[in-house]
C-alpha positions in Angstrom: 84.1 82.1 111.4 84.0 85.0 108.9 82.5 84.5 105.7 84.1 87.0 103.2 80.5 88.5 100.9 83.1 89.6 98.2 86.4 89.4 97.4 87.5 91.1 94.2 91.3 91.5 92.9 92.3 94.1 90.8 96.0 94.6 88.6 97.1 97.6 86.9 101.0 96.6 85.2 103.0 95.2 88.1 101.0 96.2 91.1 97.7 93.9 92.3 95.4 94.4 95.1 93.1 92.5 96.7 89.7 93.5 98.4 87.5 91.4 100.6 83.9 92.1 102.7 82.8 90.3 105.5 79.6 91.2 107.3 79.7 91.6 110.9 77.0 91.9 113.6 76.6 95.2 112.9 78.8 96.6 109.9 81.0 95.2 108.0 84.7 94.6 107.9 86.7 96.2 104.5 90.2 94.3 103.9 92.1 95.7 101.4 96.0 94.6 100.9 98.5 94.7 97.9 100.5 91.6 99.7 99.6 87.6 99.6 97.4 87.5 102.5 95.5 90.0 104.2 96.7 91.9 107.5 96.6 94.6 109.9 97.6 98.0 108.6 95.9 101.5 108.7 92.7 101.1 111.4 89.7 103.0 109.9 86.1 103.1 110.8 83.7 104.7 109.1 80.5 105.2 109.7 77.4 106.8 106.8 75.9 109.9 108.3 72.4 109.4 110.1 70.7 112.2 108.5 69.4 112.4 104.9 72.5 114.0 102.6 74.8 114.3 105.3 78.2 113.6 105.3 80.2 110.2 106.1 82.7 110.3 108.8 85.8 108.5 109.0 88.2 107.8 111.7 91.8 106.6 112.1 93.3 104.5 114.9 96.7 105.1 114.6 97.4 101.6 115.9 100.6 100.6 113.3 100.8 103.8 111.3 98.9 106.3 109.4 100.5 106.4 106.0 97.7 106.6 103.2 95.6 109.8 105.3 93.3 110.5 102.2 93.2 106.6 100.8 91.9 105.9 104.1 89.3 107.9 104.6 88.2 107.7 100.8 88.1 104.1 101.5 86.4 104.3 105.1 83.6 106.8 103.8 82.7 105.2 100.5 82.4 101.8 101.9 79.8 102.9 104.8 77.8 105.1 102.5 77.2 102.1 100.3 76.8 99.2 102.4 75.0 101.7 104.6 76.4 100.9 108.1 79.6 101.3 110.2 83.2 99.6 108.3 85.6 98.8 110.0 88.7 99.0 107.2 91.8 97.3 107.6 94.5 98.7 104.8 97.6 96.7 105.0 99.3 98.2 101.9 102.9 97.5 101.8 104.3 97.5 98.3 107.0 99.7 97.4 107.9 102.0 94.3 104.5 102.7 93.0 103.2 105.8 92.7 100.4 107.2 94.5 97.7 108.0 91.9 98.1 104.1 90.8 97.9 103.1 94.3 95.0 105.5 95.1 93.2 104.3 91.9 93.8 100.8 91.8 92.4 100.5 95.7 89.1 102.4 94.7 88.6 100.3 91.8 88.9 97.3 93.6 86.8 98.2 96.2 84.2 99.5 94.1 84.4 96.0 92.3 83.8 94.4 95.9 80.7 96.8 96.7 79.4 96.0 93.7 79.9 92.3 94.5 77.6 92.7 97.1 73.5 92.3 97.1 71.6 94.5 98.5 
């Protein structure tokens, strides 16, 4: 069973989003989802960069769409350079209407809220 480490939500006017963090054998797992329950969007790994003030990677897997490119990979890359391993991200973002600064900003601020949930 997975154990979520943090789960933050997050609303700005009419939109809400939800974050959770579960630890895996070997790197985490990033939900994020503006719906009721979590689900299976945009496919993301990223993974911290194994030498000293390298860059983080980030890939898609364009399993049910690639909507949010640059959400993605902000998401992907700022998640494995603070917990420090491999994420796998799962961004089931769905809502309609809002606009795509909110989104993007609402979504970082929420996860930051969930990495920040979590101890070291």
């Amino acid at each position: 069973m997975i154990n979520l480490l943090s789960e933050q939500e997050l609303h700005y006017k009419n939109y809400t989003v939800k974050c959770g963090i579960a630890s895996l054998d070997k790197g985490y797992l990033v939900l994020i989802t503006d719906q009721a329950e979590y689900g299976i969007g945009e496919v993301i790994l990223g993974t911290p960069s194994m030498l000293e003030g390298g860059k983080p990677l980030s890939s898609p897997a364009m399993v049910f769409g690639f909507k949010h490119k640059i959400l993605s990979k902000i998401v992907a890359e700022r998640s494995s350079v603070k917990l420090k391993h491999p994420c796998l991200v799962l961004l089931h973002l769905k809502q309609s209407g809002i606009r795509p600064e909110i989104q993007t900003k609402t979504v970082v601020d929420c996860l930051n809220k969930s990495l920040d949930g979590i101890k070291d």
